[in-house]
N, CA, C and O atoms as a GROMACS GRO file, in nm:
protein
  316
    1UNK      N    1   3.964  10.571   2.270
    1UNK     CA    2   3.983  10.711   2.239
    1UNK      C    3   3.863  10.761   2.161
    1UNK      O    4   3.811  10.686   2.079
    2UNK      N    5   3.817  10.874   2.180
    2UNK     CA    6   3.716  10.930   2.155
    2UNK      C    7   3.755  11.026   1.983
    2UNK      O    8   3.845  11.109   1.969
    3UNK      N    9   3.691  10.996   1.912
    3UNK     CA   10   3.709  11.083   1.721
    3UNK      C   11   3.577  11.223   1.746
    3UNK      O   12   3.454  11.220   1.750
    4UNK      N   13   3.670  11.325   1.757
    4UNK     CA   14   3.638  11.457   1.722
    4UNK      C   15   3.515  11.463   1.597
    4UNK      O   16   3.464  11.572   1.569
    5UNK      N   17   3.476  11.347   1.531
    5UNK     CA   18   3.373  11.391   1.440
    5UNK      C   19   3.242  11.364   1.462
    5UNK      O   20   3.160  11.340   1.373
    6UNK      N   21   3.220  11.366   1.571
    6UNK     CA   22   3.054  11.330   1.632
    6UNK      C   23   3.014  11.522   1.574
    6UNK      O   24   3.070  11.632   1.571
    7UNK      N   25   2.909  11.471   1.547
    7UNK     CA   26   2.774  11.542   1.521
    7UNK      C   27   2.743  11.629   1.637
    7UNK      O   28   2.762  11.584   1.750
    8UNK      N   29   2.699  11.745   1.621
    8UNK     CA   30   2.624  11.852   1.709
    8UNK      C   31   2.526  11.810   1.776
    8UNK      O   32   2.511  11.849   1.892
    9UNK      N   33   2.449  11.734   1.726
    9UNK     CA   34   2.340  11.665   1.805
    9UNK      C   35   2.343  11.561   1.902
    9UNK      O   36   2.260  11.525   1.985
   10UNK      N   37   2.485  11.513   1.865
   10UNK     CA   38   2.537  11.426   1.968
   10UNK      C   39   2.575  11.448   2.079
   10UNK      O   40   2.570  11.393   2.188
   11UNK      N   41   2.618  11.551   2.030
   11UNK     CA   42   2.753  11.617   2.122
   11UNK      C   43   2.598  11.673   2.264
   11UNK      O   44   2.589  11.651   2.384
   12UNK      N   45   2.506  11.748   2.166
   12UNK     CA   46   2.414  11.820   2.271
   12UNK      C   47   2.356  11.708   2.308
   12UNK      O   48   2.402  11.702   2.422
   13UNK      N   49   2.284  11.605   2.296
   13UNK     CA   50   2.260  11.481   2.318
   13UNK      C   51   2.356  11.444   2.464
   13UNK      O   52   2.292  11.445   2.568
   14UNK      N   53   2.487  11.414   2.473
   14UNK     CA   54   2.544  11.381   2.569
   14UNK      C   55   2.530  11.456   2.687
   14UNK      O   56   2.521  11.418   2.804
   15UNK      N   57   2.531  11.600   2.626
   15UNK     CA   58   2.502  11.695   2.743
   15UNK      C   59   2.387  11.731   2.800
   15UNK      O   60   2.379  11.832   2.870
   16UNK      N   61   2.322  11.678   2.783
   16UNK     CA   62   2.123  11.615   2.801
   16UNK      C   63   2.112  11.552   2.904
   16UNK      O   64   2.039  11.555   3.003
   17UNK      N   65   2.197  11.495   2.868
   17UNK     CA   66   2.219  11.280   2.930
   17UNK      C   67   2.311  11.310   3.054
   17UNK      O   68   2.278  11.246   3.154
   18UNK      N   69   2.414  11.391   3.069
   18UNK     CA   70   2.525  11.446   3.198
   18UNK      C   71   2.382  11.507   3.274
   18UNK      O   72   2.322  11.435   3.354
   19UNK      N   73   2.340  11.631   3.244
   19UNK     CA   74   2.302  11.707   3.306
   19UNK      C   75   2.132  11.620   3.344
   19UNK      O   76   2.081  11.681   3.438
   20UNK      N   77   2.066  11.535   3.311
   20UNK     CA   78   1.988  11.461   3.360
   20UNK      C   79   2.032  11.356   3.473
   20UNK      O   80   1.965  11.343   3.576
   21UNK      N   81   2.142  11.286   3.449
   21UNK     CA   82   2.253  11.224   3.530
   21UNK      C   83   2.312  11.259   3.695
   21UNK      O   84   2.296  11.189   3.795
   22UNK      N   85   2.393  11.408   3.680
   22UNK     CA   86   2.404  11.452   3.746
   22UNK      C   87   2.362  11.578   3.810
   22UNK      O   88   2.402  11.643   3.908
   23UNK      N   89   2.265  11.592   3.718
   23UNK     CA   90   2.146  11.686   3.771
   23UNK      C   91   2.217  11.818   3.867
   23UNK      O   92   2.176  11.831   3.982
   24UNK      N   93   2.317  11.908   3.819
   24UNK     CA   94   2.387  12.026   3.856
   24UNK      C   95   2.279  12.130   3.854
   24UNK      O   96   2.174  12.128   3.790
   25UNK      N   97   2.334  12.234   3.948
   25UNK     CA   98   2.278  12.356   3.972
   25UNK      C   99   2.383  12.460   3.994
   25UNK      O  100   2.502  12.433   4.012
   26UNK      N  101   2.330  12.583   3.991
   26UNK     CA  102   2.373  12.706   3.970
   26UNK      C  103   2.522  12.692   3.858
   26UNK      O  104   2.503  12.641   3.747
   27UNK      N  105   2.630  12.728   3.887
   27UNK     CA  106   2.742  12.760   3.790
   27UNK      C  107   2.776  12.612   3.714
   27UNK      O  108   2.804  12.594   3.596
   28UNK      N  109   2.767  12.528   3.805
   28UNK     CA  110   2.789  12.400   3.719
   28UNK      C  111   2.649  12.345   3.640
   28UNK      O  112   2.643  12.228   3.602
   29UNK      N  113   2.574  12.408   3.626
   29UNK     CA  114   2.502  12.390   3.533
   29UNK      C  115   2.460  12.490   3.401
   29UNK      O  116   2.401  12.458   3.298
   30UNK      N  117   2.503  12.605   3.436
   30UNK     CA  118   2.540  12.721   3.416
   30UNK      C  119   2.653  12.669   3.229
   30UNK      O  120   2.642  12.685   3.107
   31UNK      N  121   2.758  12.598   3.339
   31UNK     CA  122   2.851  12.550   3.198
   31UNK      C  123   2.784  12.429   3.112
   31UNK      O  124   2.813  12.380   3.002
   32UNK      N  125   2.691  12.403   3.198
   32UNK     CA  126   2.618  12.310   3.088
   32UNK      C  127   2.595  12.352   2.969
   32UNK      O  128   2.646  12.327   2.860
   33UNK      N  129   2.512  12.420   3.004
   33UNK     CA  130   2.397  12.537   2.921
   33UNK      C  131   2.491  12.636   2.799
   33UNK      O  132   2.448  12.684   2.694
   34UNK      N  133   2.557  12.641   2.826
   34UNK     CA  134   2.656  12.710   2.809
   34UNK      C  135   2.732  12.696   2.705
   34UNK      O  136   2.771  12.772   2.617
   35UNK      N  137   2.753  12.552   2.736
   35UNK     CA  138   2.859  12.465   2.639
   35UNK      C  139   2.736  12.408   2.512
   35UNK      O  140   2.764  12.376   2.397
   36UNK      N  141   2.620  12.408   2.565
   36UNK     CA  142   2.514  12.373   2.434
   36UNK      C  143   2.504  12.521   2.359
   36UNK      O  144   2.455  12.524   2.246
   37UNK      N  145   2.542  12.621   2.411
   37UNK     CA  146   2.462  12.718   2.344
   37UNK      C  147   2.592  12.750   2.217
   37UNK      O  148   2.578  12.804   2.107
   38UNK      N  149   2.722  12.693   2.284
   38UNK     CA  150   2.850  12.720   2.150
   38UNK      C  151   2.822  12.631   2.063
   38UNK      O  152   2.873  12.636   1.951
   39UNK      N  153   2.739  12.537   2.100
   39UNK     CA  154   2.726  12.429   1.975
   39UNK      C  155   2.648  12.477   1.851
   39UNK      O  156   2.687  12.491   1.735
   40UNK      N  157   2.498  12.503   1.918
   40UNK     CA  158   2.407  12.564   1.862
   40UNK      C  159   2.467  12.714   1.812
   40UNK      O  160   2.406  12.755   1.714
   41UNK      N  161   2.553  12.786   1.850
   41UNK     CA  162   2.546  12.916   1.743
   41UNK      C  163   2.572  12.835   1.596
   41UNK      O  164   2.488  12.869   1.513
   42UNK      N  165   2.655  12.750   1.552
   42UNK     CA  166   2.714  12.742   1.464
   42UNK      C  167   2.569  12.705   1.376
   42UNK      O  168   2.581  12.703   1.254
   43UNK      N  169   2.452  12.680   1.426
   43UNK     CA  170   2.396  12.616   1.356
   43UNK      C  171   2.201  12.652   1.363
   43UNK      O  172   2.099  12.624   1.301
   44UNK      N  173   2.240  12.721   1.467
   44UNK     CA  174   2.076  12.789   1.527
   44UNK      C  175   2.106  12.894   1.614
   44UNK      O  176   2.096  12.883   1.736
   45UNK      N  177   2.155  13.035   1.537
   45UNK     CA  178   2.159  13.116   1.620
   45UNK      C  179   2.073  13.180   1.735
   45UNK      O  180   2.103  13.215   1.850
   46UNK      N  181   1.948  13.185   1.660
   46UNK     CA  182   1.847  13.211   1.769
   46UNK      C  183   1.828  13.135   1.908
   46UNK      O  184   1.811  13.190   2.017
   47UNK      N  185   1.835  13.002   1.882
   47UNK     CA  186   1.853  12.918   1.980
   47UNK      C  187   1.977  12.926   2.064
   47UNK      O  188   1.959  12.907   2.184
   48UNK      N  189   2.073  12.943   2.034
   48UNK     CA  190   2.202  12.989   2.091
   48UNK      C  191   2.160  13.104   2.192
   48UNK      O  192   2.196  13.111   2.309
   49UNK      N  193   2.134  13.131   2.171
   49UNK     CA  194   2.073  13.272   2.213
   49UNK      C  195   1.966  13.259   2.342
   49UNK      O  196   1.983  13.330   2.441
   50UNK      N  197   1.895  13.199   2.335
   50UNK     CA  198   1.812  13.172   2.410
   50UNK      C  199   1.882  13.088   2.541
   50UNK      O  200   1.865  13.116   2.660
   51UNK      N  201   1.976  12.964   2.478
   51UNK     CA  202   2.037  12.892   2.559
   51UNK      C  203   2.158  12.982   2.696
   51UNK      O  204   2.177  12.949   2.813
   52UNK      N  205   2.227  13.118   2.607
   52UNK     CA  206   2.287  13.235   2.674
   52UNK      C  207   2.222  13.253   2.795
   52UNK      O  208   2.263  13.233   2.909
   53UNK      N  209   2.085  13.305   2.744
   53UNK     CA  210   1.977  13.380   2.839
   53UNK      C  211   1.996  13.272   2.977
   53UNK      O  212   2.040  13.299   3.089
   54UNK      N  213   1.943  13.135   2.917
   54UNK     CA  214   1.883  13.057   3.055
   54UNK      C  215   2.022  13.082   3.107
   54UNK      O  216   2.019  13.128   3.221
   55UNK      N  217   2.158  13.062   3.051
   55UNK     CA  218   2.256  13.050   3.137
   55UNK      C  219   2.299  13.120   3.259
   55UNK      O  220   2.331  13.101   3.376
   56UNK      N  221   2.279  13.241   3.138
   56UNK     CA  222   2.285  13.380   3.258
   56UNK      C  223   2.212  13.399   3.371
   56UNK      O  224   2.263  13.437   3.476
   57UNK      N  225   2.075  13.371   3.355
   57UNK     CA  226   1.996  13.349   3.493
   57UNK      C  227   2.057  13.223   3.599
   57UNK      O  228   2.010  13.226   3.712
   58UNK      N  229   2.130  13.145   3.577
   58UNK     CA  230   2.150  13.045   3.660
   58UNK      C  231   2.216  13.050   3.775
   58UNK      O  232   2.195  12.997   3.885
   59UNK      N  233   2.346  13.161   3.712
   59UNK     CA  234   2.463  13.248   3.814
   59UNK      C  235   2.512  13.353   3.705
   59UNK      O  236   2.608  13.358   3.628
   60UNK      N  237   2.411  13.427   3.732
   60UNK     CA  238   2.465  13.599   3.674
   60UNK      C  239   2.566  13.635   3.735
   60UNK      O  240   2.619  13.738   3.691
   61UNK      N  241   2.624  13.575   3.842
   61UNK     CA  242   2.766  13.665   3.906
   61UNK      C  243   2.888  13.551   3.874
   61UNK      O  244   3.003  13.564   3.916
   62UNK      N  245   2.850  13.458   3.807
   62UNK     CA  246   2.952  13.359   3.771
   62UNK      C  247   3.057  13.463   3.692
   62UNK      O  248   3.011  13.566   3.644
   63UNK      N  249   3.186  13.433   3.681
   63UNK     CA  250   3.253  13.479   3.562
   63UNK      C  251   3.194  13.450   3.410
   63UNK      O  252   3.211  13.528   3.316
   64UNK      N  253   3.126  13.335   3.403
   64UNK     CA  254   3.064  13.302   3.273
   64UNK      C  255   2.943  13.400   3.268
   64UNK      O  256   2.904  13.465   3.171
   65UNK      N  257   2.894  13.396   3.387
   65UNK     CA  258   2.761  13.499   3.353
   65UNK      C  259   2.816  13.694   3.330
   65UNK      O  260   2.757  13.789   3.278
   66UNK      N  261   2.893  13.685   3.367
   66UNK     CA  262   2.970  13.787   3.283
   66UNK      C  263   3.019  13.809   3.150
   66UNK      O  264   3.020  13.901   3.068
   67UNK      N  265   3.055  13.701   3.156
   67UNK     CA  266   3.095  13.662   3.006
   67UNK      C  267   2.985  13.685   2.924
   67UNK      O  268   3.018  13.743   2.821
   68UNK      N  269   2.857  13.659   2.934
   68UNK     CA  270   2.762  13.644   2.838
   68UNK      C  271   2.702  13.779   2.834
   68UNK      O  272   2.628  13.811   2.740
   69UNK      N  273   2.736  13.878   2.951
   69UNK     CA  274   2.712  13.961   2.870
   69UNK      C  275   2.796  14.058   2.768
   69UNK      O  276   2.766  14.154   2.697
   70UNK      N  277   2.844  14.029   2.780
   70UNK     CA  278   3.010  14.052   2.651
   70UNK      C  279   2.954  13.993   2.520
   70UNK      O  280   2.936  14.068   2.424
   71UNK      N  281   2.919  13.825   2.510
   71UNK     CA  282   2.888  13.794   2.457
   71UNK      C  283   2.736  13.827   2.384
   71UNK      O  284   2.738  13.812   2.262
   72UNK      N  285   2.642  13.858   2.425
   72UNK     CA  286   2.524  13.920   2.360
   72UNK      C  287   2.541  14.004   2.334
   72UNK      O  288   2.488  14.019   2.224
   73UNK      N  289   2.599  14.107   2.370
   73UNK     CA  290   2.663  14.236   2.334
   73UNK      C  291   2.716  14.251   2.190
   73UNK      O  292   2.690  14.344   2.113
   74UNK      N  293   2.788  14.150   2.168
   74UNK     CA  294   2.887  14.154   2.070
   74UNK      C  295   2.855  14.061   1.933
   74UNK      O  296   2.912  14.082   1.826
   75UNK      N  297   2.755  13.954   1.952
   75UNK     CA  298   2.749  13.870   1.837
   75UNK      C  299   2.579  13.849   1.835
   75UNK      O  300   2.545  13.761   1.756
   76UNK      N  301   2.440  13.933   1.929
   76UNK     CA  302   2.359  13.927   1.915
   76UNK      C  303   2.277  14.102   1.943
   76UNK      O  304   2.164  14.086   1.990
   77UNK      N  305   2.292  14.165   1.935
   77UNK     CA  306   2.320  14.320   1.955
   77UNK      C  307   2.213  14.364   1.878
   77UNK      O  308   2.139  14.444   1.935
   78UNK      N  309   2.177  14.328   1.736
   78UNK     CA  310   2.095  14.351   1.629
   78UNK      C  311   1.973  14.290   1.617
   78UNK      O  312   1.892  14.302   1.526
   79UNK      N  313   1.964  14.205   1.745
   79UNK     CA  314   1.822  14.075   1.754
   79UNK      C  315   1.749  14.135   1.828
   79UNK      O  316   1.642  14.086   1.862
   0.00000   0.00000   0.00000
């Protein structure tokens, strides 16, 4: 069983290591990107931010790529 207290760097670390692995494109890589960039707000917003961007280019018509723009909208608006 896997303990919820791994480190951010780990966590993005693993998702490094998947997405080198199985080497995804468009929406499934999309949630890659994606899922690093919730890590990183907590801790590098700017970078969060950036990580949004690439996402959105990957599949802008994804529901997630919708999502993000909701999301920049709403918690990066002032950058």
């Amino acid at each position: 069983m896997r303990s919820n207290s791994s480190k951010p760097e780990d966590t993005l670390a693993a998702i490094d290591k998947l997405i080198e692995e199985k080497k995804p494109t468009g929406a499934a890589l999309q949630e890659a990107v994606f899922m690093k960039s919730s890590i990183l707000f907590q801790t590098d917003k700017a970078k969060a931010k950036e990580m949004l961007i690439e996402a959105q280019k990957l599949a802008p018509k994804s529901e997630t790529g919708k999502r993000i723009d909701d999301i920049l909208e709403r918690f990066f608006k002032d950058e």
